[in-house]
Phi, psi and omega in degrees: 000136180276148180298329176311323191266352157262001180255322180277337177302314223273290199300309190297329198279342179274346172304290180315321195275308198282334180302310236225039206291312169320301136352266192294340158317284161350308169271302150320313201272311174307318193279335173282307200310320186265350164280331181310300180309318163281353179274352190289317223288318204305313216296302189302320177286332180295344158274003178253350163292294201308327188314298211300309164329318181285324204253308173340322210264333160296329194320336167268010186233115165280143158269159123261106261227085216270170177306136166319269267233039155247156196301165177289317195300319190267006171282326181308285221310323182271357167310293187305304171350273177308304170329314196244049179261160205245138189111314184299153157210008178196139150233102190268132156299115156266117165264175194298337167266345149287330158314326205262338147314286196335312189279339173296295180332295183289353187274321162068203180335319202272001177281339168305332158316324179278342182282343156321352191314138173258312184217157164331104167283327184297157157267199183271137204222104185248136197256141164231125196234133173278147178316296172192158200335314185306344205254004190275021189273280197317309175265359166297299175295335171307311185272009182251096104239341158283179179244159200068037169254120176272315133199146175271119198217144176216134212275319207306328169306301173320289190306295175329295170305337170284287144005261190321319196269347180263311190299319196287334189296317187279315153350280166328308187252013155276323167318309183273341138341316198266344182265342168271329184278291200281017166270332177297293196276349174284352184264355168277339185271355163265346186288313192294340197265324196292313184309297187323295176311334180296323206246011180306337177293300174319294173318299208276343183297290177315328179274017169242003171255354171095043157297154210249155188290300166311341207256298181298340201258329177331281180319342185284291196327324212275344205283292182334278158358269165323309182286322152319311159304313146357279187297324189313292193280005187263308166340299186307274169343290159315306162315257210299314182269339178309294193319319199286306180282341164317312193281322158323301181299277202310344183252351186259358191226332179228025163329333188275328198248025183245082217265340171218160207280119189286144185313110198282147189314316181281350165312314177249006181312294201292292188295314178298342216249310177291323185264006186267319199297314196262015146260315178290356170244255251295014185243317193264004170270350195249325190287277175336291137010305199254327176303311180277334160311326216249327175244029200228150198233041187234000000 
C-alpha cells in the first residue's frame, strides 16, 4: 500500500469523525459504556472466584473466633475443649498478633496500611481441622455453647453462596454485553452512514474512474476503528483508576471484614488493556462493515 493512500485513508477518516462530532462522541461514549460494564462484571467475578478459591482450602476448617477480656488460662481450657469434642484432629492458636503479621504478609507492599493502627482489631483465634466434612454441624455446635466464644465461621456455605452469585453475575452480564455491543455498533453504523451519505457524489465518481474496493472502504474502517479505539481507551482509564481506588478504599477502611486481599488493579492492567483495545476495534470494524455492505455499492 502506498503512502499516498494511507495519507487519503488517514485524512478522509478523521475528516469523517470530525464533520459528524456529534456522532463520534456518541459512538465513543456507547463503546466506553459497554466496555465499563464489562470491566465491572469481569472485576467482581475475578474476586469473588479468588475468595472462592481461597476459602475451598477451608472447607475442613473452623475458625473460632475467642472474646477480648477472657483470660490465658481460659483460652488454654477451651483449646482442651475443643480438642477432645469428637470429630476433631488438630487445634491451632493463632493470637491476635499473630493474625495481624499474617494479614501484613499477605497484603504484601499494601500492608503498611495496617501500620497506623491505634490497636489490634483482630482476635484471638483457634483453627480446628475436621476428621471429615460431615462432622462440622455437630461441633460448630458443641462449640457456640461454650463461653468466651464470640464467634464461629465455617467457609462452605460462604463459598457455595459465592460460586452461585458468580455465575449468576456472569450470566446476567453477559445478556447485558451483548445488548450494549449492538447498541454499540448500531450507532457507528449511523455515525459511517451519515460520512457515507456526506461523500456519495465523491464515492460514486471514484468508483466510475475505477477506484479499487480498498481504496473507497479504507476511511470508513479506519473512521470505524479509530472511534472504537478511542471508546476502548476512555474505558481502559475508567476501569483501571475506578478499580484501583475502590479497592484502595475497601482494604484500607473495611479490612477487618475481609478475609481475603482484592485482587489489585495492577494486577489485571495488561489483560484489561488487551481485551478492551481488541473489542473496541472489533465493535467499529463491525459498525464500518454493516454500513458500507448495506449503503456502498462496491
Amino acid at each position: 500500500m502506498s503512502s499516498k493512500i494511507i495519507k487519503h485513508t488517514f485524512k478522509q477518516g478523521f475528516e469523517g469523525i470530525y464533520r459528524n462530532k456529534t456522532m463520534s462522541l456518541a459512538s465513543i461514549g456507547s463503546v466506553a459504556a459497554v466496555l465499563v460494564i464489562l470491566g465491572l462484571i469481569l472485576m467482581i467475578i475475578l474476586n469473588i472466584n479468588a475468595i472462592s478459591l481461597s476459602t475451598k482450602e477451608k472447607f475442613d476448617e473452623i475458625y473460632v473466633y475467642l472474646e477480648d477480656d477472657i483470660s490465658n488460662s481460659r483460652i488454654r481450657e477451651i483449646g482442651e475443649e475443643i480438642n477432645a469434642i469428637d470429630g476433631t484432629i488438630a487445634v491451632v492458636f493463632q493470637s491476635k498478633e499473630y493474625a495481624l503479621e499474617k494479614m501484613k504478609d499477605e497484603w504484601g507492599e499494601d500492608g503498611k496500611l495496617l501500620e497506623g493502627l491505634s490497636q489490634n482489631p483482630l482476635p484471638n483465634t483457634y483453627v480446628i481441622q475436621l476428621k471429615e466434612v460431615s462432622y462440622a454441624n455437630a461441633v460448630i455446635k458443641q462449640i457456640e455453647e461454650k463461653d468466651g466464644i464470640e464467634e464461629v465461621k465455617y467457609y462452605k456455605e460462604v463459598v457455595e453462596k459465592l460460586i452461585s452469585m458468580a455465575d449468576f453475575i456472569q450470566y446476567f452480564g453477559i445478556v447485558v454485553i451483548i445488548v450494549l455491543l449492538l447498541v454499540s455498533v448500531f450507532i457507528i453504523q449511523n455515525t459511517i452512514k451519515i460520512t457515507v451519505a456526506s461523500r456519495k457524489t465523491e464515492i460514486e465518481l471514484m468508483q466510475y474512474i475505477g477506484a479499487s474496493n480498498g481504496f473507497v472502504r479504507g476511511p470508513f474502517l479506519f473512521e470505524g476503528i479509530t472511534l472504537g479505539t478511542l471508546g476502548a481507551l476512555l474505558a481502559i482509564i475508567i476501569v483501571l483508576n475506578g478499580y484501583d481506588y475502590l479497592v484502595a478504599f475497601a482494604n484500607e477502611k473495611f479490612f477487618t471484614m475481609l478475609s481475603v486481599y482484592l485482587i489489585p488493579a495492577r494486577m489485571i492492567a495488561v489483560d484489561i488493556f488487551i481485551i478492551f483495545v481488541t473489542i473496541g476495534i472489533g465493535i467499529g470494524m463491525l459498525g464500518s462493515v454493516v454500513s458500507l455492505k448495506k449503503f456502498l455499492s462496491v
